[in-house]
PLY file of the C-alpha trace (Angstrom):
ply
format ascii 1.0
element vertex 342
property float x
property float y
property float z
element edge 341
property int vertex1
property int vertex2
end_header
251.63 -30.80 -67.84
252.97 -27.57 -65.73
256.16 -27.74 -67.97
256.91 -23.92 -66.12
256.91 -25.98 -63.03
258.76 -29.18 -64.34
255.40 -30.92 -62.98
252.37 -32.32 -64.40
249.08 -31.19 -64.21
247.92 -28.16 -61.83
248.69 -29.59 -59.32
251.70 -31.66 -58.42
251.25 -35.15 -57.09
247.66 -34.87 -56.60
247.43 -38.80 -56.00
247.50 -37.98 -52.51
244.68 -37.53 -50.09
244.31 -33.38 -49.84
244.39 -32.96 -53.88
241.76 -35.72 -53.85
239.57 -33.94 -51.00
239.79 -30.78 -53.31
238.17 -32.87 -56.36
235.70 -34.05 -53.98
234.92 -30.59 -52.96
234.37 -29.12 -56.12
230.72 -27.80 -54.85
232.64 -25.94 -52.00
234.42 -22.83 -51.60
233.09 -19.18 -51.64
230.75 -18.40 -53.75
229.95 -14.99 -55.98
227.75 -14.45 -58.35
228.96 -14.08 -61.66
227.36 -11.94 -65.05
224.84 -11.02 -64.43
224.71 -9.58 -61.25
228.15 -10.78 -60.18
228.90 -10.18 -56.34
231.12 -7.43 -55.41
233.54 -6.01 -53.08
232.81 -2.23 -51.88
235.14 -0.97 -54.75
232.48 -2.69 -57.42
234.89 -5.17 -58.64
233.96 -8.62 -58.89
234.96 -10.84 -55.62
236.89 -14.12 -56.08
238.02 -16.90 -53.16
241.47 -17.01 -55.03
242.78 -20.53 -52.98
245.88 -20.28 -50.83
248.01 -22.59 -53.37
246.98 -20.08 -56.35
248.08 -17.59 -54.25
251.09 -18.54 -52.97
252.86 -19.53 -55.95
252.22 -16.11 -57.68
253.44 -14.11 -54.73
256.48 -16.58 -54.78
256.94 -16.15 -58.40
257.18 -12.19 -57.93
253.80 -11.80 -59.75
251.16 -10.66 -56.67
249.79 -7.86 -59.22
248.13 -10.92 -61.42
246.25 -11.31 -58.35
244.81 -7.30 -58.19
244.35 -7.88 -62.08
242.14 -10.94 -61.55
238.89 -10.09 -60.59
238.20 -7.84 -63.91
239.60 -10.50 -66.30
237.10 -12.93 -65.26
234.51 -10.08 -65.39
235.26 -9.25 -68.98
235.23 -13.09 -69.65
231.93 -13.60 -68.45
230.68 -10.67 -70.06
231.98 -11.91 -73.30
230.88 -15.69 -72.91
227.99 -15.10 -71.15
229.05 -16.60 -68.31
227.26 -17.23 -64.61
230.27 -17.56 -62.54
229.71 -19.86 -59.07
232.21 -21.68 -56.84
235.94 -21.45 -56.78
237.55 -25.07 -57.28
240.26 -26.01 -55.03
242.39 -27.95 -57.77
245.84 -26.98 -58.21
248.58 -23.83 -57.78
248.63 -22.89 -61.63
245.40 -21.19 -62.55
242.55 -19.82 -61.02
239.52 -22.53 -61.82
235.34 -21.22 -61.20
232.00 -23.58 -61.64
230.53 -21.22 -64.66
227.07 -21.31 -66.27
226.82 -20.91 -69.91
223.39 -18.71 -71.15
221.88 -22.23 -72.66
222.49 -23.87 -69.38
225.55 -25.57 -69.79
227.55 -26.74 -66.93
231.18 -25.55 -67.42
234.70 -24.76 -65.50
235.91 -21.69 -66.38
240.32 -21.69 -65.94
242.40 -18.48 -65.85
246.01 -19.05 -65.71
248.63 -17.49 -63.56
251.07 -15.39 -65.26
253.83 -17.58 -67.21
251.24 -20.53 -68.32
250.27 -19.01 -71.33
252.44 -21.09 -73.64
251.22 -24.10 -71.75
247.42 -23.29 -71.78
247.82 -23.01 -75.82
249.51 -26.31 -75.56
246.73 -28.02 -73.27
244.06 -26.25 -76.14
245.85 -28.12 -78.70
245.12 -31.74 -77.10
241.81 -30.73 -76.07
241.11 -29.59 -79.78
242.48 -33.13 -81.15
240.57 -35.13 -78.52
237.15 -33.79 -78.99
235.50 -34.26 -75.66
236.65 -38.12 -76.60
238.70 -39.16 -73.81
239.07 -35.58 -72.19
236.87 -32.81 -71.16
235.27 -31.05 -73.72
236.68 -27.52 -74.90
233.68 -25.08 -75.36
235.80 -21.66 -75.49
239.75 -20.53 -75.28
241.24 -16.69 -74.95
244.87 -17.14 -74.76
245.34 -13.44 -74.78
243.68 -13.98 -71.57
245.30 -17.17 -70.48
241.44 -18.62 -70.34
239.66 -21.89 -70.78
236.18 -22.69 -70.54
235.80 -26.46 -70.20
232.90 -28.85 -69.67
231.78 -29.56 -65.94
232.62 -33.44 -65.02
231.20 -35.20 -61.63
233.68 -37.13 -59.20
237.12 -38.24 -59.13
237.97 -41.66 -60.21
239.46 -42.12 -56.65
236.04 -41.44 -55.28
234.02 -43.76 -57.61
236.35 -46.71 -57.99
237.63 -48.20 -54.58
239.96 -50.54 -55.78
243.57 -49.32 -56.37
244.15 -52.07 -58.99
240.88 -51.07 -60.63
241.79 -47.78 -60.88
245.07 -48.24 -62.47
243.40 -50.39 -65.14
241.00 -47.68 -66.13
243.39 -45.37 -66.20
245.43 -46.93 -68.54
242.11 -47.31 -70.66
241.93 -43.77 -70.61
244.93 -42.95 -71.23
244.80 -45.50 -74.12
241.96 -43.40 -75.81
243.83 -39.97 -76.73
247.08 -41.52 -77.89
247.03 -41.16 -81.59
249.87 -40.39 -84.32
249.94 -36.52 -84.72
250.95 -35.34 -87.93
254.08 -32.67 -88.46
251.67 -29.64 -88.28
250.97 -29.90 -84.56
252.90 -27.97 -82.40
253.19 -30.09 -79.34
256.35 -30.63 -77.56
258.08 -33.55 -77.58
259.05 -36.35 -75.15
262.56 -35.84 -75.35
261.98 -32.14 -74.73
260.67 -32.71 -71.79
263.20 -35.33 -70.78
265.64 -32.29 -71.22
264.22 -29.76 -68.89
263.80 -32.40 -66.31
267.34 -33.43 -66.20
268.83 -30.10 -66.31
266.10 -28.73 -63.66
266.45 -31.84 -61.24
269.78 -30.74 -59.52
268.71 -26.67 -59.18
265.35 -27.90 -57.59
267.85 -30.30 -54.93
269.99 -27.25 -54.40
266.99 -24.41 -54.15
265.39 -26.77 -51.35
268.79 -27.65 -49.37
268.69 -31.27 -50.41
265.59 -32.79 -49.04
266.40 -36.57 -50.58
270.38 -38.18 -51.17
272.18 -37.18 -54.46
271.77 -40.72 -55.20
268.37 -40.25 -55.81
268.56 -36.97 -57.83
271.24 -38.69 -60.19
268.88 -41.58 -60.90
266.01 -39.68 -61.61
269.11 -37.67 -64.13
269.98 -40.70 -65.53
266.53 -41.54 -66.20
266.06 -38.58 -68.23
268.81 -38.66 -70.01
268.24 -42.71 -71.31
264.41 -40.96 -71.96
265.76 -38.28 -74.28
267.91 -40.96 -76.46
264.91 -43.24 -76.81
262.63 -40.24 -78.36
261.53 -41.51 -81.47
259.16 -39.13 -83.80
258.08 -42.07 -85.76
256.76 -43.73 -82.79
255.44 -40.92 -80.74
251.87 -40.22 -80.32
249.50 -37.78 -78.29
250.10 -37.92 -74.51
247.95 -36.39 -71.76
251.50 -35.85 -69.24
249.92 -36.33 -65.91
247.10 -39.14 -65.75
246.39 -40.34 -62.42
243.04 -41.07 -60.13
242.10 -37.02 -59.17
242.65 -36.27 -63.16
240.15 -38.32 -64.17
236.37 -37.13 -63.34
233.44 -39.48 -64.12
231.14 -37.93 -67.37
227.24 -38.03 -67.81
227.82 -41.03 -69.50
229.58 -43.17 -66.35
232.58 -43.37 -68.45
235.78 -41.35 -67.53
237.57 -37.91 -69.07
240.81 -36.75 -68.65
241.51 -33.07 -67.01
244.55 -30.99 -67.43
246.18 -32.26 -70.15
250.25 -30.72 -70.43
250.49 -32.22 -74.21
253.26 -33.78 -75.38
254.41 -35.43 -79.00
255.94 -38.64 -76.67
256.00 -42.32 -75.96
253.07 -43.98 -74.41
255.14 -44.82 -70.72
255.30 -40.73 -70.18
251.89 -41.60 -69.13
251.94 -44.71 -67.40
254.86 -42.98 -65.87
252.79 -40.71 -63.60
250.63 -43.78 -62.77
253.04 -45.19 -60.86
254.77 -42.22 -59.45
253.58 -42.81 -56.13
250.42 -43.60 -54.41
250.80 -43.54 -50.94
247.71 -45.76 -49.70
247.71 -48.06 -52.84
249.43 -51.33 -50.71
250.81 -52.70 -53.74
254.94 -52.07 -54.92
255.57 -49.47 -57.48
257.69 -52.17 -59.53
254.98 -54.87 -59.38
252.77 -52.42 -60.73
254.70 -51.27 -63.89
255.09 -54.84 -64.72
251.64 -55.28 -64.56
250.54 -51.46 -66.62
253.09 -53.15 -68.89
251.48 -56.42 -69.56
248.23 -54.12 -69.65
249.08 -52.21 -72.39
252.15 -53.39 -74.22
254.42 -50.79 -73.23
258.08 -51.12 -72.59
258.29 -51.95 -68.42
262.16 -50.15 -67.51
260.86 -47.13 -70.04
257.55 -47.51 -67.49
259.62 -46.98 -64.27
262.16 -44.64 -65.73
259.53 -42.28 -66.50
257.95 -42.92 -63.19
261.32 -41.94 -61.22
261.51 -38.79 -63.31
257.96 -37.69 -62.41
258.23 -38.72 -58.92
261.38 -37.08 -58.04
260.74 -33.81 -59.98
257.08 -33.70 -58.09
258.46 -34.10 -54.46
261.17 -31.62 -54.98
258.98 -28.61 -56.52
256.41 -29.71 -53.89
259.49 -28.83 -51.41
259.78 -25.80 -52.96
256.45 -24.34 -52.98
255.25 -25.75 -49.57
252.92 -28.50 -51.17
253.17 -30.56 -48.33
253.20 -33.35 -46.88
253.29 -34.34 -50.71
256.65 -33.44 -51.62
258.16 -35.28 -48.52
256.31 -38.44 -49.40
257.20 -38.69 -52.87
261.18 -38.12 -51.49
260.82 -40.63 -48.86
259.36 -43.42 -51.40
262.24 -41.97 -53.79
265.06 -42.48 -51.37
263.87 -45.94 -50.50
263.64 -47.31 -53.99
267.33 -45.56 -54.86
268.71 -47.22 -51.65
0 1
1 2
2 3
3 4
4 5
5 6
6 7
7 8
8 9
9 10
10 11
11 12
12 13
13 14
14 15
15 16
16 17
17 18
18 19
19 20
20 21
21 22
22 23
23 24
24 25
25 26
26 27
27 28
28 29
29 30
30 31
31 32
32 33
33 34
34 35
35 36
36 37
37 38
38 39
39 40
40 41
41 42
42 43
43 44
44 45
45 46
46 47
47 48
48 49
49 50
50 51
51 52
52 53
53 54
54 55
55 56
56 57
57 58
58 59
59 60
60 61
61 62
62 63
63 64
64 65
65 66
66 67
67 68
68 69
69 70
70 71
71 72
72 73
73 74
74 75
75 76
76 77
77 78
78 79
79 80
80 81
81 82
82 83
83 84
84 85
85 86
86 87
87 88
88 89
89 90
90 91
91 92
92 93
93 94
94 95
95 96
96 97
97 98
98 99
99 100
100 101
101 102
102 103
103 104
104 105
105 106
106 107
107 108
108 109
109 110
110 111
111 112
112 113
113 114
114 115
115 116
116 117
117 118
118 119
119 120
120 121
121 122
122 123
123 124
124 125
125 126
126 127
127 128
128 129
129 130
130 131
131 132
132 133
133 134
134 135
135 136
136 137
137 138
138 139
139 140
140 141
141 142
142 143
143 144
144 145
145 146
146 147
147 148
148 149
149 150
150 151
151 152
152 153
153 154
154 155
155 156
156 157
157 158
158 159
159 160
160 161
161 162
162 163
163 164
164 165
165 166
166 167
167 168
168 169
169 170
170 171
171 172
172 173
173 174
174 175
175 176
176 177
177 178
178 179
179 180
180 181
181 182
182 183
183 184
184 185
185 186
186 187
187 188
188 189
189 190
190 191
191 192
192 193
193 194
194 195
195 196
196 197
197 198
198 199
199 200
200 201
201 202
202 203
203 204
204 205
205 206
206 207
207 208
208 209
209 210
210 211
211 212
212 213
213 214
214 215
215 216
216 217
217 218
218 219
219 220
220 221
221 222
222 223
223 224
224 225
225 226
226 227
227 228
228 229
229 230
230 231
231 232
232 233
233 234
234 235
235 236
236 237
237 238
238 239
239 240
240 241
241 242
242 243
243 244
244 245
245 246
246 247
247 248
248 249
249 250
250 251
251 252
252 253
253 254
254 255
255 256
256 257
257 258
258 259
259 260
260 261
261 262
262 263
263 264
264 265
265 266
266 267
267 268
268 269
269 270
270 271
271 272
272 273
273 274
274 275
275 276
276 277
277 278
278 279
279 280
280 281
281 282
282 283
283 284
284 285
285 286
286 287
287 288
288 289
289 290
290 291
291 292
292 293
293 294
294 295
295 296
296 297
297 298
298 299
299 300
300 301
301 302
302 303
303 304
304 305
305 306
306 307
307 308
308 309
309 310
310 311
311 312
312 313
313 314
314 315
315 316
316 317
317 318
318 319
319 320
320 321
321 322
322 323
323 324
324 325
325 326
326 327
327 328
328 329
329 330
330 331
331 332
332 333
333 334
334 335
335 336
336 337
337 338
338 339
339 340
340 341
C-alpha cells in the first residue's frame, strides 16, 4: 500500500490494461549490466532506464536529485549483495524495480524506493517477513537505510494466465485468504482504521488539487465510507492484510500456484482486501455490486463493509491518478465512481 500516495500498491489501479502490459513486459526495457561489469555512461556511473512514471512523480514531488543519486545506490547494492543487475521493470511510480542475479544463481527483483517510501518499504518488509514466501514473494535481502528490497523473481500476471474474470476473482480471494493471520501486539503495522483516516481527510484536497474531476457527491460517499470504516476497526478482529490485491499483483510461482507483490501492510479487516478487488475492472462485464455479493459468499466477509472499502479505494485511485497524469486510469475509475453515486 503507497500510504504516501493514499493508493495501494506501486502503482495505482493497475487492473487496467497498460499496468497489465507492464507485468507482461517484465523481460523488456533497457538493459545494463550490473556487478560485475555493470554498463556505464561516459562519466563511469552505472546507467539505469529509470521509467517515465518513476520519473515523473519524483520531479513532481520536488525530489529530481533522488534521480542523479540513483545510479550509485544501486551500484553499492550490487556490490554489497552480489548482485547482476538486468532489465528495468515497468511496474509502478513509487520505486525504481531491476531483474537482478544473485552470485548462486538466483532469480531476483531488486526495488529502490523513491524518496518518502521509506516508512512504507519497512512496513511492506514486515508482511513479507511474517508471510515467508507463503502467499507472497519471498524476501531474500532489505536495506532500509537505502530504501531497498531484493525480492524473489515470479513469472506472469494472473491476468495473463487466467482468462476468466470470475476465475480470477476467486483466486484472488484464495490468495488473499492465505496471509491473513492474527498479528500479535509487537508488530508494528498500521491499522485499518488508520488508514480509513488519511483517506477521508485526503479525499477532498485530492478533488480540490485536480479541479474536481468527479461530483462532490461522489467524493462525500467515498468520505462517508471512510468514516463508517474507521468506527468498525476492531483490534480483536483484525488480521494481516496485503492492501492492494488485484490480477497484475499476483504473479504465477515455480510451483503454478500464485504470490502476492507489493504488499502496503496493514493490522485491518479482511474486506480492505476484497475492497481493491472490486474497485474497478474495466473489461470484467460483470457489476461491481454483483461481485461483492458474490467475494462475500466466497469468503464470509461482511458484503456493505466489501463495497465501502471498494468506493474508498476506487475514488482515492482515480483522483491521485488525476493528479499525477496516470491516465486514462484515473478518468475511468471517476467515471465508474460517478455512475454508481448517481
Amino acid at each position: 500500500m503507497d500510504r504516501h500516495s493514499g493508493l495501494g500498491g506501486l502503482t495505482p489501479t493497475r487492473d487496467v490494461d497498460t499496468d497489465r502490459r507492464a507485468r507482461r513486459n517484465w523481460t523488456t526495457g533497457s538493459e545494463f549490466v550490473g556487478v560485475p561489469g555493470p554498463a556505464r555512461d561516459t562519466t563511469g556511473r552505472v546507467r539505469l532506464d529509470v521509467p517515465d512514471e518513476v520519473r515523473n512523480k519524483v520531479v513532481a514531488d520536488g525530489n529530481a536529485a533522488w534521480l542523479d543519486e540513483l545510479p550509485s545506490v544501486v551500484e553499492s547494492l550490487a556490490q554489497d549483495w552480489s548482485l547482476t543487475i538486468g532489465a528495468t521493470l515497468h511496474c509502478g511510480h513509487a520505486a525504481l524495480v531491476v531483474e537482478a542475479s544473485v552470485a548462486d544463481g538466483t532469480a531476483a527483483v531488486l526495488k529502490v524506493g523513491v524518496p518518502g517510501t521509506r516508512r512504507d518499504l519497512g512496513f511492506q518488509a514486515t508482511v513479507l517477513q511474517l508471510a515467508d514466501g507463503d502467499g507472497c514473494a519471498r524476501l531474500l535481502r532489505d536495506d532500509l537505510d537505502r530504501d531497498a528490497l531484493l525480492l524473489e523473481r515470479l513469472g506472469a500476471t494472473m491476468y495473463d494466465v487466467v482468462p476468466d474474470p470470475a476465475a480470477r476473482h476467486d483466486l484472488l480471494c484464495d490468495v488473499a485468504a492465505r496471509l491473513w493471520r492474527p498479528l500479535g501486539p509487537q508488530v508494528d503495522l498500521p491499522t485499518g482504521a488508520d488508514l480509513a483516516r488519511q483517506q477521508a481527510d485526503l479525499l477532498p484536497r485530492l478533488w480540490e488539487e485536480t479541479r474536481r474531476p468527479c461530483s462532490r457527491e461522489t467524493v462525500e460517499d467515498a468520505v462517508a465510507c471512510a468514516e463508517r470504516r474507521q468506527r468498525a476497526h476492531d483490534d480483536r478482529r483484525a488480521v494481516l492484510v496485503h492492501g492492494d490485491v488485484h490480477d497484475a499483483n499476483a504473479l504465477q510461482a515455480a510451483d503454478g500456484t500464485f504470490k502476492l507483490v507489493d504488499p502496503g501492510g496493514l493490522r485491518a479487516e479482511p474486506a480492505c482486501d476484497l475492497g481493491t478487488i472490486i474497485r474497478c475492472n474495466p473489461d470484467s462485464g460483470d457489476e461491481l455490486r454483483a461481485r461483492a455479493e458474490r467475494l462475500a459468499a466466497r469468503t464470509g466477509v461482511d458484503t456493505t463493509a466489501i463495497w465501502e472499502w471498494g468506493t474508498i479505494h476506487r475514488v482515492v485511485s482515480g483522483l491521485y491518478c488525476r493528479r499525477i497524469g496516470f491516465q486514462p486510469f484515473g478518468d475511468l475509475l471517476l467515471a465508474e465512481a460517478d455512475r454508481l453515486t448517481a
